[in-house]
N, C-alpha and C positions, 0 to 999 in steps of 0.2 A: 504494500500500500504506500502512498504517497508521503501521508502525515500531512494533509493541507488541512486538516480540521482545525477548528478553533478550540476545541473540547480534544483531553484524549480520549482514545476508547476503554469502554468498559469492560471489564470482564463477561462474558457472556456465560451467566451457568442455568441453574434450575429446569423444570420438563419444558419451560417457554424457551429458555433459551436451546434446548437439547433438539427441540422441534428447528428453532432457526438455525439453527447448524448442520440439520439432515438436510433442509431445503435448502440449503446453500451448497450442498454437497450435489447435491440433485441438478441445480440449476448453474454451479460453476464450480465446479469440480472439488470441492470442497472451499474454493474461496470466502470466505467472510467480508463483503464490502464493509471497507473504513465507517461508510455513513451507518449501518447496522452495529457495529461496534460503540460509536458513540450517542445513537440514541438510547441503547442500553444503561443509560444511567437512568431513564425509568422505563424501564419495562410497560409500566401500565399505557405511556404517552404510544408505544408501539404497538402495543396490542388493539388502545381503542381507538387511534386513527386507521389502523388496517381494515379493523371490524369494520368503520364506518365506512369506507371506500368499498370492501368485501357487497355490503348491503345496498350502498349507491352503484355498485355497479347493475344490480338486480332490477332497479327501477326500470317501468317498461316503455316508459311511452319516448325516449330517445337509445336509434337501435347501439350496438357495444361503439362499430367503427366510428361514430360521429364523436363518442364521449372520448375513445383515444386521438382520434384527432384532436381535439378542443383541449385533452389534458395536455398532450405534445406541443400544442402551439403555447398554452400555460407559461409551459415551463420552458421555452425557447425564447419567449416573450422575455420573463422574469431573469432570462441567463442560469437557471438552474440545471446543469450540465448531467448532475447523479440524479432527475427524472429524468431528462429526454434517454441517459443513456437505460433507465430502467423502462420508458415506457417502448423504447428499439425492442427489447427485448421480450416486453410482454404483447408485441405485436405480433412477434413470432410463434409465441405459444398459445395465442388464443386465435389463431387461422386471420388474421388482418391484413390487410393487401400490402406488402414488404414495400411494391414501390412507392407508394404513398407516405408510410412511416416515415422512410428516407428522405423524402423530398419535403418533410413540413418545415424543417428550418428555414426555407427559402419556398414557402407556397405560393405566396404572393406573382413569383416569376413561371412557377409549373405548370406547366401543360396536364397533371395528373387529376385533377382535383376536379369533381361535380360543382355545377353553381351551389348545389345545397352546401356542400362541405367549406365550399369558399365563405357563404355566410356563417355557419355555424364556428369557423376558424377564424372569421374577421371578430365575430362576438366574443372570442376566448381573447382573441388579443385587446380588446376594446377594455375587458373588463378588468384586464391585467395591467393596464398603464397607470398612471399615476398623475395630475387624476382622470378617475374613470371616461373613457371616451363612448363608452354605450350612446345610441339617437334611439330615438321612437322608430325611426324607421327602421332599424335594426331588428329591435323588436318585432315590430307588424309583419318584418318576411318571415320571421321565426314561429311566430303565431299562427304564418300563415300555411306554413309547412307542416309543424307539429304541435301544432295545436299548442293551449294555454297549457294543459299540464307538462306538455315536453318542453315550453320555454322555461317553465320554472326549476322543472330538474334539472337541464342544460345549466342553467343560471346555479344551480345550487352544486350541479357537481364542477364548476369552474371554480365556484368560491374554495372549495376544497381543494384544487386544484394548486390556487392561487395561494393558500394556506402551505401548502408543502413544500412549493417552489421556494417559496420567503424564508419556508425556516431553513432548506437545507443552504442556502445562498447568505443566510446570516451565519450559519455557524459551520459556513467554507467548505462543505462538501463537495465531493467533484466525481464525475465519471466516474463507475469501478469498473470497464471494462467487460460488464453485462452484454453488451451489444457484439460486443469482438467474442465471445464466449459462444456467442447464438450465431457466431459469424453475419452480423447483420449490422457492418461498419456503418454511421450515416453516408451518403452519398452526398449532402449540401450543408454549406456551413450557413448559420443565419445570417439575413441578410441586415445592413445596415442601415436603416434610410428615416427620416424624419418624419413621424406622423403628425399630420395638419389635426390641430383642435380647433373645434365645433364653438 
């Protein structure tokens, strides 16, 4: 591991941590990403942020691909490097179209993307700046696609989204390497460019 954390890492013991060290063995060879090591200073902040993501992934009225997209651009938005490189990798294993994964750091220039996806990824980035860039119009295509309970999930699972990105970027986590593990390097590096506010 690198050691770019702000925190070091924790010991990882008891059947919670026995459990994250099989699925880390499962999922990279027995690696232990840095970022898992040092949220283990409380076990409970890992357990019930999983849970919650576990059960917002369930929600039904926005389908998985649209919610990995919007996380991925989240956290590409935010510069948080250990999700995009986690969300590469859960692209892989839950059947999601690899080219797309690839190319959301730079969507904006992709040929890959549905007009839906394109909004539903402008809404992740909107909600992710600082401050909020969201329009009503934004809204209204979303509403108009997936109805009012799918805008509100979408909205709810970006805030969550937008929650993870923040803390792993405040307390310096980076890439573990997930993505090269699942052999699914990104393809485009995010791009740089000035958003106009409303």
């Amino acid at each position: 591991m690198t050691g770019t954390a702000r925190l070091p890492q924790a010991e990882i013991t008891g059947l919670s941590g026995w459990l994250v060290k099989s699925m880390a063995k499962r999922m990279m060879g027995g690696d232990i990403p840095e970022g898992v090591g040092v949220m283990w200073h409380s076990p409970k902040v890992v357990k019930d942020t999983s849970m919650f993501g576990r059960k917002a992934n369930k929600w039904p009225n926005v389908p998985s691909d649209l919610k990995a997209l919007s996380h991925m651009v989240a956290a590409s938005t935010i510069g948080c490097t250990w999700c995009l490189d986690f969300g590469y990798y859960q692209s892989q294993h839950e059947g999601l179209d690899l080219a797309k994964a690839r190319e959301v750091p730079r969507w904006r220039a992709s040929t890959v993307f549905t007009p839906l996806e394109r909004r539903v990824m402008a809404y992740a980035e909107a909600m992710c700046q600082l401050p909020l860039a969201v329009t009503d119009d934004m809204v209204d295509e979303l509403q108009a696609d997936l109805g009012p309970a799918g805008v509100l999930e979408l909205t709810a699972w970006i805030a969550c989204a937008n929650m993870t990105a923040r803390m792993g970027v405040a307390l310096g986590l980076e890439a573990a390497g997930m993505s090269a593990h699942c052999g699914l390097p990104p393809l485009a590096e995010r791009e740089e460019r000035e958003v106009e506010r409303a």
